[in-house]
N, C-alpha and C positions, 0 to 999 in steps of 0.2 A: 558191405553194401550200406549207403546211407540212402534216407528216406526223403522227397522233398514233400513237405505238407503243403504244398501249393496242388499236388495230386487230387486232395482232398474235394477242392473249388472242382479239379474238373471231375470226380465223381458226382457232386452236386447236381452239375451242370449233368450230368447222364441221367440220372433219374429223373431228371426230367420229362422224358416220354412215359413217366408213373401218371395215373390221374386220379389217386386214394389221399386221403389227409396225412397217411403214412408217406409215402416218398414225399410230402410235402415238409412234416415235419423232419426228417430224415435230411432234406437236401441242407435246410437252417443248420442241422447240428453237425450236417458236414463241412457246410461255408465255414462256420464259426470255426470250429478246429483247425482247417487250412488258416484263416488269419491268425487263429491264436500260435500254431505251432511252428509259423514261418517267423509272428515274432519274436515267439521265445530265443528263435535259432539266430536271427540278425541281431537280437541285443546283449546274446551269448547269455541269457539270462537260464539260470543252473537252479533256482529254488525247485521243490517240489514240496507236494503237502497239498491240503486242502484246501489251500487256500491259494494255490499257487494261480489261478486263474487271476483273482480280485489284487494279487501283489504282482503279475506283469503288468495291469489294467494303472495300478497307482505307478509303478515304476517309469512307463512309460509318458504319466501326463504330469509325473517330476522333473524328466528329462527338458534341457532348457532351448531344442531344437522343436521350432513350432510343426512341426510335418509330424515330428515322433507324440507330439501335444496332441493333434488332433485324431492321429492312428489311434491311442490310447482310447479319447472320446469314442470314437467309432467304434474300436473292437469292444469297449464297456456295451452300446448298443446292442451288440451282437450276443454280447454273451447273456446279456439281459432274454433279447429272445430267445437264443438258444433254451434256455429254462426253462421260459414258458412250453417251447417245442417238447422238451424233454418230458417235463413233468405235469404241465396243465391242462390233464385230457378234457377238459370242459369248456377251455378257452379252444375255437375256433380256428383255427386260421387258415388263410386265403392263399392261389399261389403267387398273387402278389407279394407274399411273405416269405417268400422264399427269391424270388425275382431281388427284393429290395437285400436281403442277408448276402446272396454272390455279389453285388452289387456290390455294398460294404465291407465286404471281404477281400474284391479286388483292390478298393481303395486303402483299406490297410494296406494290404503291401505295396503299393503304388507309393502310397505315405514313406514308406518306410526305406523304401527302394530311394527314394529322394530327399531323404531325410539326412545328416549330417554321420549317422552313426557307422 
């Protein structure tokens, strides 16, 4: 059985009847993985490691297909929040923050879906 990380987005999207800062941060680090894990799969891209996040993010805005160019930007955004989500119990966030990450998440792979690759 294979997994689609698009699943992810609509987990996101279900916690959404949550109303704690936890499903808030929770729905960000779910969008983010839906886009990161749908691109790994459409650019067949195989690294892993710790860094494998920040080397699909450059992979993608090397690629010379401007859809794949802008995915890349986008999901760098994402992952950017994702972090904050993950790790910066001090920093705040709204559930616009989470609104705007599915949001970016869907256009990653919309990007990518229409993208040359």
């Amino acid at each position: 059985m294979s997994f689609d990380p698009k699943e992810f987005i609509v987990i996101a999207e279900e916690i959404d009847k949550g109303t704690t800062e936890a499903h808030v941060r929770s729905m960000i680090n779910r969008a983010y993985y839906g886009a990161f894990g749908y691109a790994k799969l459409k650019t067949n891209f195989t690294r892993d490691g710790a860094s494998v996040h920040q080397d699909l993010i450059a992979y993608l805005k090397r690629l010379p297909d401007a859809n794949a160019q802008m995915a890349g930007c986008k999901l760098e955004t994402l992952f950017k929040n994702r972090k904050k989500a993950d790790y910066q119990y001090n920093f705040c966030l709204s559930k616009s923050s989470y609104v705007f990450s599915i949001k970016y998440a869907e256009e990653v792979i919309s990007l990518l879906d229409s993208s040359s690759l």
